[in-house]
PAVO-25317 format. One record per atom (N, C-alpha, C): residue number from 1; residue in three letters; atom name; x negated, y, z negated. Coordinates in steps of 0.1 Angstrom, whole numbers, always signed. Layout:
N
(NUM, ALA, CA, (X, Y, Z))
...
This chain:
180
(1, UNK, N, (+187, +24, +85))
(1, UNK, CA, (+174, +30, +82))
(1, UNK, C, (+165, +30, +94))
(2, UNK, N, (+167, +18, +97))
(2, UNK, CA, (+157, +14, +111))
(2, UNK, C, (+157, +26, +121))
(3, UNK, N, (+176, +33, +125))
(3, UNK, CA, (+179, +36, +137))
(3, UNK, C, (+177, +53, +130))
(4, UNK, N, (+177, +56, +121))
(4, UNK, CA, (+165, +69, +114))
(4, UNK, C, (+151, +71, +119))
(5, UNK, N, (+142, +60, +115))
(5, UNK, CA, (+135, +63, +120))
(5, UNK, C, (+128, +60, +135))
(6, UNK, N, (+137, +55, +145))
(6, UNK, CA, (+136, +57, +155))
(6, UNK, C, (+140, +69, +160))
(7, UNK, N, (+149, +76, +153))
(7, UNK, CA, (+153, +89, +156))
(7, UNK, C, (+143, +95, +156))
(8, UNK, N, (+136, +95, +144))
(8, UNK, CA, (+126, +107, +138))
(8, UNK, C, (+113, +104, +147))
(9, UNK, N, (+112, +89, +154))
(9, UNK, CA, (+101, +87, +162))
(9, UNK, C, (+101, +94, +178))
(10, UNK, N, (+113, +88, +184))
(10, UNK, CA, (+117, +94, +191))
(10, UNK, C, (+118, +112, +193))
(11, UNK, N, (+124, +118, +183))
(11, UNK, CA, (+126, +131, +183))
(11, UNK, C, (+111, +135, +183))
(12, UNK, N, (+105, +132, +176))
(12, UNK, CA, (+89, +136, +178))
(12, UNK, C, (+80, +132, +188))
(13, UNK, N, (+85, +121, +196))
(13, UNK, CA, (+79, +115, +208))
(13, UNK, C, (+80, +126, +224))
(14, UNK, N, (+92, +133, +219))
(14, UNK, CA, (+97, +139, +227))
(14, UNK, C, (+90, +155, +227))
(15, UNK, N, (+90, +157, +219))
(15, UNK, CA, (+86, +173, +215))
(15, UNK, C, (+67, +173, +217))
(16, UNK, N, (+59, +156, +215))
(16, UNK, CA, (+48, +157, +225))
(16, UNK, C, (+46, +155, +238))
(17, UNK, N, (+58, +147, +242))
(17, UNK, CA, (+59, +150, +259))
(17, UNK, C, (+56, +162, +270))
(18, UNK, N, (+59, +176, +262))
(18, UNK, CA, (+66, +187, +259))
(18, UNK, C, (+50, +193, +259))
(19, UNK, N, (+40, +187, +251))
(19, UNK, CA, (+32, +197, +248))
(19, UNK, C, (+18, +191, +244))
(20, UNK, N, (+8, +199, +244))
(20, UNK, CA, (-5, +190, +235))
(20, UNK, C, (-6, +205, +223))
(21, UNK, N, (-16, +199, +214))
(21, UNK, CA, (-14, +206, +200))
(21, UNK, C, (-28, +209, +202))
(22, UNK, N, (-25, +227, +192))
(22, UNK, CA, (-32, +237, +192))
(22, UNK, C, (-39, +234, +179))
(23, UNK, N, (-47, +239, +175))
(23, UNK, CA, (-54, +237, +160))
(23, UNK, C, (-47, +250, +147))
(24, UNK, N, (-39, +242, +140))
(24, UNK, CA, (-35, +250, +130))
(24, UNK, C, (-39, +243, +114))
(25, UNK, N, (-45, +251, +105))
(25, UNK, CA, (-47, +244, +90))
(25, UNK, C, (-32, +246, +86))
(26, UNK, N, (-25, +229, +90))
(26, UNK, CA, (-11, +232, +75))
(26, UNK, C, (-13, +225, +68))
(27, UNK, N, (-26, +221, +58))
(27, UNK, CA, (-26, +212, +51))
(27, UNK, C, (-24, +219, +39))
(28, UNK, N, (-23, +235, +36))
(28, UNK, CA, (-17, +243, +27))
(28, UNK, C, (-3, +246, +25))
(29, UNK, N, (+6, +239, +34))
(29, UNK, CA, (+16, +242, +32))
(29, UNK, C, (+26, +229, +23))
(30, UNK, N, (+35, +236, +19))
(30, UNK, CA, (+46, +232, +4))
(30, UNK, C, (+45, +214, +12))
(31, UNK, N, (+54, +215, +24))
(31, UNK, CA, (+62, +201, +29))
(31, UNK, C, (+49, +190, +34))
(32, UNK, N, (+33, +195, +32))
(32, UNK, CA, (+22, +184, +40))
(32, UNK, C, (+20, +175, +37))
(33, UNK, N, (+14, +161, +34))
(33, UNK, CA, (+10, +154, +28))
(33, UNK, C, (+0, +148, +39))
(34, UNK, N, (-12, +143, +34))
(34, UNK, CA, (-23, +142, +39))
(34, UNK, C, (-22, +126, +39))
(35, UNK, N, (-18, +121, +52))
(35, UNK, CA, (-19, +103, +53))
(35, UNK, C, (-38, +102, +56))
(36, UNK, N, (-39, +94, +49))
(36, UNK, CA, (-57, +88, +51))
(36, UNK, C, (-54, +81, +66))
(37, UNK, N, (-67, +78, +76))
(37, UNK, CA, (-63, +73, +86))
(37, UNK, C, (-65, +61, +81))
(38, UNK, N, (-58, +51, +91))
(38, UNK, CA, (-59, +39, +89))
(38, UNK, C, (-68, +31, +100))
(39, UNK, N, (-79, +40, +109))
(39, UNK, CA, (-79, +33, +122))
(39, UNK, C, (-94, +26, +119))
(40, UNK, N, (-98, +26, +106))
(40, UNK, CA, (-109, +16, +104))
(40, UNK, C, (-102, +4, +101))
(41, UNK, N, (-93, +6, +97))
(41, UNK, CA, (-87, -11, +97))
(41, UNK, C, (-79, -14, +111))
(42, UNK, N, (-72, -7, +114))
(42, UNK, CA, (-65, -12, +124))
(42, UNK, C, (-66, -11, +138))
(43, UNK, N, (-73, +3, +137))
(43, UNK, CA, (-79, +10, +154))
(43, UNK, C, (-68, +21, +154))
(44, UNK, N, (-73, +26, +166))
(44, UNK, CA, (-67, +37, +169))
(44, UNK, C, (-49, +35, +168))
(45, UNK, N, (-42, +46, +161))
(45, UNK, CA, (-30, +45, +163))
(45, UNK, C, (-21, +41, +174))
(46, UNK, N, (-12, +32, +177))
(46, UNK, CA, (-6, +27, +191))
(46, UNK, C, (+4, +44, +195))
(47, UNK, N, (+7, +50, +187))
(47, UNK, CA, (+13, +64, +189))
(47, UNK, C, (+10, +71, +178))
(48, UNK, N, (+5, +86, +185))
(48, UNK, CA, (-4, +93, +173))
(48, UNK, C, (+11, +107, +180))
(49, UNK, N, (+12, +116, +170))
(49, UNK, CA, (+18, +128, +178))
(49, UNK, C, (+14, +137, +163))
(50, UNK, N, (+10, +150, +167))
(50, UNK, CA, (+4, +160, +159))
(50, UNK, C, (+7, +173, +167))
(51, UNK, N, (+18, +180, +162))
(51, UNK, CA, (+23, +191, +169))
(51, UNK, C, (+26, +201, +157))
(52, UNK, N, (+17, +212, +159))
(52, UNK, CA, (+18, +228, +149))
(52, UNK, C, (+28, +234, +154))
(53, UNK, N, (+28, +244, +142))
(53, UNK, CA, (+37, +256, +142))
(53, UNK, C, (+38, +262, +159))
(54, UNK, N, (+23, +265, +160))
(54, UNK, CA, (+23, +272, +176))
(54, UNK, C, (+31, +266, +189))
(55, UNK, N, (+26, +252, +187))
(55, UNK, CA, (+36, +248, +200))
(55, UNK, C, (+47, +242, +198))
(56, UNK, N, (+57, +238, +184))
(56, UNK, CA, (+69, +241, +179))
(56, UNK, C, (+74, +252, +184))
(57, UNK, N, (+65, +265, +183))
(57, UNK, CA, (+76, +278, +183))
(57, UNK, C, (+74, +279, +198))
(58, UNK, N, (+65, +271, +208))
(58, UNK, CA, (+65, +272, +220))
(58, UNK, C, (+75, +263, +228))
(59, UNK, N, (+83, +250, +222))
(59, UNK, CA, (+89, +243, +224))
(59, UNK, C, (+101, +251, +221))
(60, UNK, N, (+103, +256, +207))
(60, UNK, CA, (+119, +261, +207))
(60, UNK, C, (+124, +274, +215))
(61, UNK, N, (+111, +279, +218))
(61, UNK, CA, (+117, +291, +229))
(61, UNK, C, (+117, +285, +243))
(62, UNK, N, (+112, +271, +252))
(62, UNK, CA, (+111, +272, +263))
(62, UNK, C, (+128, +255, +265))
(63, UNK, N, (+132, +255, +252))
(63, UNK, CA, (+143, +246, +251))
(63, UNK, C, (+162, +247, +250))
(64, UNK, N, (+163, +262, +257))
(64, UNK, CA, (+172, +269, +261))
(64, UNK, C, (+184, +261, +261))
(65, UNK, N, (+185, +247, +269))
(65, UNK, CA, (+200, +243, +268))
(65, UNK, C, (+200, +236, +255))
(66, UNK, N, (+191, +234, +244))
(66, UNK, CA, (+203, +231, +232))
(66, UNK, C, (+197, +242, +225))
(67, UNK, N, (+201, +251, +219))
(67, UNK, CA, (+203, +258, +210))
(67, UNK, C, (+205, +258, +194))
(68, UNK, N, (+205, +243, +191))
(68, UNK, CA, (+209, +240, +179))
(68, UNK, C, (+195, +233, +177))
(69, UNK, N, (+187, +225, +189))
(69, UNK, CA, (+174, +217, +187))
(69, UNK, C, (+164, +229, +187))
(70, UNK, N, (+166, +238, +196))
(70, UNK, CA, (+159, +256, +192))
(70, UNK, C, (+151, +256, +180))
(71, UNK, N, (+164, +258, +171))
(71, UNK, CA, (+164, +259, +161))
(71, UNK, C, (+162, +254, +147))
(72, UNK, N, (+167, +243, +150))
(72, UNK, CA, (+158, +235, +144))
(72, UNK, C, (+140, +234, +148))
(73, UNK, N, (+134, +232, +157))
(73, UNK, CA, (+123, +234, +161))
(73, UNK, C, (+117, +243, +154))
(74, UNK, N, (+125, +260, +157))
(74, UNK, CA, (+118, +270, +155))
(74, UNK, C, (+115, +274, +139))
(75, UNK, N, (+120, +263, +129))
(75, UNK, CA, (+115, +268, +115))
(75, UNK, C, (+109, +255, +113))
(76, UNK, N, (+100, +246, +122))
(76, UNK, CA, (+91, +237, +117))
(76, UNK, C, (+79, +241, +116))
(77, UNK, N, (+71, +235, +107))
(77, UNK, CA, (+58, +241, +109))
(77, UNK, C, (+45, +230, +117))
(78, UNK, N, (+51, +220, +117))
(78, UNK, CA, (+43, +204, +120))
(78, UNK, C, (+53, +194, +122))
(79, UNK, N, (+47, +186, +131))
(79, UNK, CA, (+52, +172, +130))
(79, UNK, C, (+42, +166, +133))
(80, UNK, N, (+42, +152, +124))
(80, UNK, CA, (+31, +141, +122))
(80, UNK, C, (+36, +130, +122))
(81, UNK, N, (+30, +121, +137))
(81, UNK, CA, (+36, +107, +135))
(81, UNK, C, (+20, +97, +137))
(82, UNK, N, (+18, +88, +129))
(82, UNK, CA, (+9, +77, +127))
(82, UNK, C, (+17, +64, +129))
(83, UNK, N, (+15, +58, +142))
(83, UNK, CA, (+18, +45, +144))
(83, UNK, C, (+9, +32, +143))
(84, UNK, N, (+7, +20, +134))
(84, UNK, CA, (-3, +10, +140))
(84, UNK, C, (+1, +2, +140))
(85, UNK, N, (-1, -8, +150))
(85, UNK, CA, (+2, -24, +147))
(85, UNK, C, (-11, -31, +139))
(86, UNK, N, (-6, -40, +128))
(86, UNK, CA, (-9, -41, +119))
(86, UNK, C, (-17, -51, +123))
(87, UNK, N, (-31, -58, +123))
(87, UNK, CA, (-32, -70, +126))
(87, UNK, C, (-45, -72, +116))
(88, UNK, N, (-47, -88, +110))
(88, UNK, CA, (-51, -87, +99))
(88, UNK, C, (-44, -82, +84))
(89, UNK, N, (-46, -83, +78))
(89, UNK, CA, (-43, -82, +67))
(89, UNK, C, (-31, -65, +67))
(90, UNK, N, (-22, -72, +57))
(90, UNK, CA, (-13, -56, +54))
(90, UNK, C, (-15, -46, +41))
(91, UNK, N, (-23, -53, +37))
(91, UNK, CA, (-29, -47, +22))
(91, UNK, C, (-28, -33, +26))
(92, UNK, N, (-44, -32, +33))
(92, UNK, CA, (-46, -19, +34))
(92, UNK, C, (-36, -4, +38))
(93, UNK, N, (-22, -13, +46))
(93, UNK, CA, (-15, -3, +48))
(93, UNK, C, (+2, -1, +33))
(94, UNK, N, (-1, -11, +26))
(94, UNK, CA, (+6, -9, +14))
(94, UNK, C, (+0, -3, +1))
(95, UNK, N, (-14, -4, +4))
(95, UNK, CA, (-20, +2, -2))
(95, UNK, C, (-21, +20, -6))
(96, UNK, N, (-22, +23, +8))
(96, UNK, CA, (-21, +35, +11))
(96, UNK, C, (-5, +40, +9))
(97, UNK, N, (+4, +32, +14))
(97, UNK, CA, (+18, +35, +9))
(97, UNK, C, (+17, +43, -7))
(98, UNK, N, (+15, +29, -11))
(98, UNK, CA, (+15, +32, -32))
(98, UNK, C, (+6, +47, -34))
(99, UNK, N, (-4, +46, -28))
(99, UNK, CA, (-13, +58, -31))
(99, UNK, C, (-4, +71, -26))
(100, UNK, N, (+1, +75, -16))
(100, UNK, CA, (+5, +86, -10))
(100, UNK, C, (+19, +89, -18))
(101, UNK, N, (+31, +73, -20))
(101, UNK, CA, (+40, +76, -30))
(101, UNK, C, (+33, +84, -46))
(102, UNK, N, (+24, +79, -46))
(102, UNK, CA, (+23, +85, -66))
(102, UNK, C, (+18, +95, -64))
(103, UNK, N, (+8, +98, -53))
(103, UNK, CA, (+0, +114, -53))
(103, UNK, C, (+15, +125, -46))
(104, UNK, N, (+24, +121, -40))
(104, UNK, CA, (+37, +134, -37))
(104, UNK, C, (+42, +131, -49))
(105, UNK, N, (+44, +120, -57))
(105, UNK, CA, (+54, +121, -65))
(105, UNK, C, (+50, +132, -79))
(106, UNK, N, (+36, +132, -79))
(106, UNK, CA, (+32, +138, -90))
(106, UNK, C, (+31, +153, -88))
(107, UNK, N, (+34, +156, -74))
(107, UNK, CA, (+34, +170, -69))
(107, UNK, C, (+50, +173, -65))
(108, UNK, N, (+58, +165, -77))
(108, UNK, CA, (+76, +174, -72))
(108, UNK, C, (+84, +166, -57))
(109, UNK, N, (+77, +157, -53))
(109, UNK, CA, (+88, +152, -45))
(109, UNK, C, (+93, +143, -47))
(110, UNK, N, (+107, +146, -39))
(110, UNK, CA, (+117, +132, -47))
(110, UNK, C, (+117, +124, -35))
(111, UNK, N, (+116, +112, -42))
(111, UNK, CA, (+122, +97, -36))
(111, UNK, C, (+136, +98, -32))
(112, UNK, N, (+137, +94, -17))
(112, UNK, CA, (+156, +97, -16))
(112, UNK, C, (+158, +81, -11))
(113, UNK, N, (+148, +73, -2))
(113, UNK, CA, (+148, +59, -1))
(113, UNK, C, (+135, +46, -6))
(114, UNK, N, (+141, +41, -8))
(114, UNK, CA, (+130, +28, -12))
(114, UNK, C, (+137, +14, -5))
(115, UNK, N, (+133, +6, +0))
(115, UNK, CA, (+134, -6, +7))
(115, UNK, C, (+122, -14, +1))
(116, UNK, N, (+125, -25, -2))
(116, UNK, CA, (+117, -33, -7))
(116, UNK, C, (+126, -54, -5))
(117, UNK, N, (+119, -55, +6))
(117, UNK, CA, (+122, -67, +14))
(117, UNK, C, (+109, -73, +20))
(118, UNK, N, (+111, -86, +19))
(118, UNK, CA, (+108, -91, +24))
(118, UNK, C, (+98, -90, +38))
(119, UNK, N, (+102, -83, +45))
(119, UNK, CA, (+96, -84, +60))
(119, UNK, C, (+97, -65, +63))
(120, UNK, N, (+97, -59, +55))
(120, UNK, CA, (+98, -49, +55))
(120, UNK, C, (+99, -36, +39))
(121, UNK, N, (+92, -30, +40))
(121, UNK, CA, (+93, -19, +28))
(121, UNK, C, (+93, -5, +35))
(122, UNK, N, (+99, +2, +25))
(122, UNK, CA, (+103, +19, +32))
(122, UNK, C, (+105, +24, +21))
(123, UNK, N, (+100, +39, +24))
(123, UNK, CA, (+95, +50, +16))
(123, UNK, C, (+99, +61, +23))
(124, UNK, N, (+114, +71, +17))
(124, UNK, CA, (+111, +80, +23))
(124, UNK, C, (+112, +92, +7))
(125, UNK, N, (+102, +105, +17))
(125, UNK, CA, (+108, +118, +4))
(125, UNK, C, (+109, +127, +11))
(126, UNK, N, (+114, +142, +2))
(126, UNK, CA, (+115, +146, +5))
(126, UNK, C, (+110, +157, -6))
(127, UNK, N, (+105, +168, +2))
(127, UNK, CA, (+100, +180, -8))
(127, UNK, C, (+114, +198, -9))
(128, UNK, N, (+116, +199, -14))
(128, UNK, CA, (+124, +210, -15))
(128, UNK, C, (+120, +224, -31))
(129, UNK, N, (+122, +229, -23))
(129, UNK, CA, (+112, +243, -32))
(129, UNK, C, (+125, +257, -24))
(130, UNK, N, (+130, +261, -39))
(130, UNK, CA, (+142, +273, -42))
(130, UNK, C, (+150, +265, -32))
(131, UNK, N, (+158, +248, -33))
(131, UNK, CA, (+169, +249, -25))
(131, UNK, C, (+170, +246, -10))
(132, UNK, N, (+158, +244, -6))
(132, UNK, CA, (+155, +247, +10))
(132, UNK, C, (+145, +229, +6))
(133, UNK, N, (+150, +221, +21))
(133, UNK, CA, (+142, +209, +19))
(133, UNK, C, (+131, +221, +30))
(134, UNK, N, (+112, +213, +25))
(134, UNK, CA, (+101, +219, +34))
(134, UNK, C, (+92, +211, +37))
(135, UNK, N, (+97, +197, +33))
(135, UNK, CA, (+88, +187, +37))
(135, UNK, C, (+99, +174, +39))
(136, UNK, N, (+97, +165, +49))
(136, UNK, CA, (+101, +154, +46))
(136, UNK, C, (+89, +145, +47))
(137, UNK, N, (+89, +130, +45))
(137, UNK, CA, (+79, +119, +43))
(137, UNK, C, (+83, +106, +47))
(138, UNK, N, (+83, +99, +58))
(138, UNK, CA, (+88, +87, +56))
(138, UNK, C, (+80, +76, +59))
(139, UNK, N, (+76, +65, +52))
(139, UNK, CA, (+65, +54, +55))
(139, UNK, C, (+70, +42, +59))
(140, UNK, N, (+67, +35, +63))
(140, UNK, CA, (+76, +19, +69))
(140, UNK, C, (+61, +9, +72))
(141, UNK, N, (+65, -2, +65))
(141, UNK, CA, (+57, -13, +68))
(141, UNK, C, (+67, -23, +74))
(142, UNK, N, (+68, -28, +84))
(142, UNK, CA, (+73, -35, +92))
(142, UNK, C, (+66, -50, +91))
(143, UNK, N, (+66, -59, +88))
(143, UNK, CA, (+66, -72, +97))
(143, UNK, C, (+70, -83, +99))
(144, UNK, N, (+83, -75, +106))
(144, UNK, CA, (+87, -87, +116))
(144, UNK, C, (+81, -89, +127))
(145, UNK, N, (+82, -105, +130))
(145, UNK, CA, (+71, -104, +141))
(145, UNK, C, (+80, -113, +154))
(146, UNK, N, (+84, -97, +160))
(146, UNK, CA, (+96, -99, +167))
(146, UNK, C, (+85, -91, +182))
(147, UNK, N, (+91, -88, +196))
(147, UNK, CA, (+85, -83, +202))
(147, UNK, C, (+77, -69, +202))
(148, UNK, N, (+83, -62, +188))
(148, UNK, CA, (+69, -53, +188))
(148, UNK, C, (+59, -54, +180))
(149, UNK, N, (+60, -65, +169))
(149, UNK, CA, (+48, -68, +164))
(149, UNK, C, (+51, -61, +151))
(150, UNK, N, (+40, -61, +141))
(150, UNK, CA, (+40, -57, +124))
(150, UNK, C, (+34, -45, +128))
(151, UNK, N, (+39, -35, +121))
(151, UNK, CA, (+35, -20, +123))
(151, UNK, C, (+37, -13, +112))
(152, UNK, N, (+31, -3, +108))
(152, UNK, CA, (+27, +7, +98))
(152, UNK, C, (+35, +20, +105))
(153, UNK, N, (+40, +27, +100))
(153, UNK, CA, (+48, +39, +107))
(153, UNK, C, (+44, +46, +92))
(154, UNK, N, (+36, +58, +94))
(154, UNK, CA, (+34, +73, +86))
(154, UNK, C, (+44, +86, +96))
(155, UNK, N, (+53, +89, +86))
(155, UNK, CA, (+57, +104, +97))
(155, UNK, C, (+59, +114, +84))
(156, UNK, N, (+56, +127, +88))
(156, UNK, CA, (+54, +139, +83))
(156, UNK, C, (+62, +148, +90))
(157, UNK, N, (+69, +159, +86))
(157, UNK, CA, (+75, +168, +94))
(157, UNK, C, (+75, +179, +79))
(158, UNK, N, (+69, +187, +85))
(158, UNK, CA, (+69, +204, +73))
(158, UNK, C, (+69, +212, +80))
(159, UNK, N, (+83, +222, +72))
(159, UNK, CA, (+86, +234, +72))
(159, UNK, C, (+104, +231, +69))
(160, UNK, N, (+111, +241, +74))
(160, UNK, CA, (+124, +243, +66))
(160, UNK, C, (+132, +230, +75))
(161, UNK, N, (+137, +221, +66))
(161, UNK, CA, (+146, +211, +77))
(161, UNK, C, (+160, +213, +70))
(162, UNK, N, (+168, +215, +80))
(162, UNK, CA, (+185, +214, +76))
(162, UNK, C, (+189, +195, +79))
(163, UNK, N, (+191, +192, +72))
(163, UNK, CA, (+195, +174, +75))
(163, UNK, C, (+213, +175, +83))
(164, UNK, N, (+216, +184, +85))
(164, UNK, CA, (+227, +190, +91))
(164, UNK, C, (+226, +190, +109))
(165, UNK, N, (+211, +199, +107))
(165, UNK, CA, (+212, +198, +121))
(165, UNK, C, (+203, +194, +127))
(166, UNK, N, (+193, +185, +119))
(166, UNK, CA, (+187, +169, +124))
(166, UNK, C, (+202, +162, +135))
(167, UNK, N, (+212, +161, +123))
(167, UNK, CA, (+222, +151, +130))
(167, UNK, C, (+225, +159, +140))
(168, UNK, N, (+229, +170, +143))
(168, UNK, CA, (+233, +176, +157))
(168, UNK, C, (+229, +174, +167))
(169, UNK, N, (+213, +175, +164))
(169, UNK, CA, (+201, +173, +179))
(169, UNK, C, (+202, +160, +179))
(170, UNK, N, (+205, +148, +173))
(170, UNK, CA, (+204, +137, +177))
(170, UNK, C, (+214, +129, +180))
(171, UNK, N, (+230, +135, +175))
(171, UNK, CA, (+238, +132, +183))
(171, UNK, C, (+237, +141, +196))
(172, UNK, N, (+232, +151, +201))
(172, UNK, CA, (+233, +158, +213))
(172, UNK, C, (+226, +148, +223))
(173, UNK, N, (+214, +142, +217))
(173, UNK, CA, (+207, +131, +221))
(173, UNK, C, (+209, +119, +230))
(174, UNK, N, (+223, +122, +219))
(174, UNK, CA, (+230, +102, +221))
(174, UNK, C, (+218, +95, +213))
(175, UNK, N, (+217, +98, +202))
(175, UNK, CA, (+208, +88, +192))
(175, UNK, C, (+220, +87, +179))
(176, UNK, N, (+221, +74, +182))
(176, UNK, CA, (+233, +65, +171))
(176, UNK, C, (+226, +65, +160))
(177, UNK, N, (+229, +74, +148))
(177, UNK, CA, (+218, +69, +134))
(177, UNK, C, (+230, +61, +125))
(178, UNK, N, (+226, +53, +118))
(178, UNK, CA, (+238, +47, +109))
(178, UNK, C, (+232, +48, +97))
(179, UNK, N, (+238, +60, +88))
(179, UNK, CA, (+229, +61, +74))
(179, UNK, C, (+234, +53, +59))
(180, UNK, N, (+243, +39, +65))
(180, UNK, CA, (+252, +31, +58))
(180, UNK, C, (+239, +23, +55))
């Protein structure tokens, strides 16, 4: 699970390398979910990435040698990553977990992971509307308190995702996911 969403952090770390973000409202769209900030408790996010439709479709046209990352790209409509290190109390960021699980859940999305440990809990969903997944969701409270520290991870990515050729772009990558 861990090496998931290092994928999903990474894959989105990369695609803001790439670009800074234009102003699009997709808070109307099927796959969104609206994370509350957390940066009155914690501060500014340690990695924020916020990338629309526009400069997705500007990334998958200017990313010619893979073809398959193109494309995938070119039917996203967002990607949203919220990172904090957690310090002080974790309430607030479990908090907002619980809250954001029961408000998608009550709007049709299905739970595909739950972790519930010790030094760690995780949340992922997933939205799918006629057959086609158009939202994914995944939340992580972290703390172990190893060299990166206790951390909150919010990620968002809406619009059409094939989980098919997620794995392609990130084996093309060389990103080892192990979904055992």
């Amino acid at each position: 699970m861990k090496k998931l969403l290092l994928a999903l952090i990474f894959f989105s770390s990369s695609l803001l390398m790439s670009s800074s973000a234009f102003a699009d409202d997709i808070t109307k769209e099927r796959g969104y979910v609206d994370f509350a900030s957390l940066n009155s408790v914690y501060g500014e996010p340690k990695v924020m990435v916020n990338l629309n439709k526009t400069m997705l479709g500007f990334i998958s046209k200017i990313n010619l040698s893979d073809p398959e990352a193109s494309e995938l790209i070119s039917k996203l409509k967002a990607v949203r990553v919220q990172i904090y290190n957690m310090k002080g109390s974790d309430q607030p960021a479990i908090d907002l977990i619980a809250k954001v699980s029961k408000d998608i859940q009550s709007k049709n999305w299905l739970p595909i992971v739950s972790v519930n440990e010790e030094d760690e809990k995780v949340r992922v969903f997933t939205k799918i509307t006629d057959d086609l997944m158009d939202g994914l969701v995944v939340m992580v409270i972290n703390n172990k308190s190893d060299e990166d520290g206790r951390e909150a991870v919010f990620i968002n990515i809406v619009g059409e995702i094939d989980p098919a050729q997620i794995n392609k772009v990130t084996k093309s990558l060389n990103i080892d996911i192990d979904l055992k």
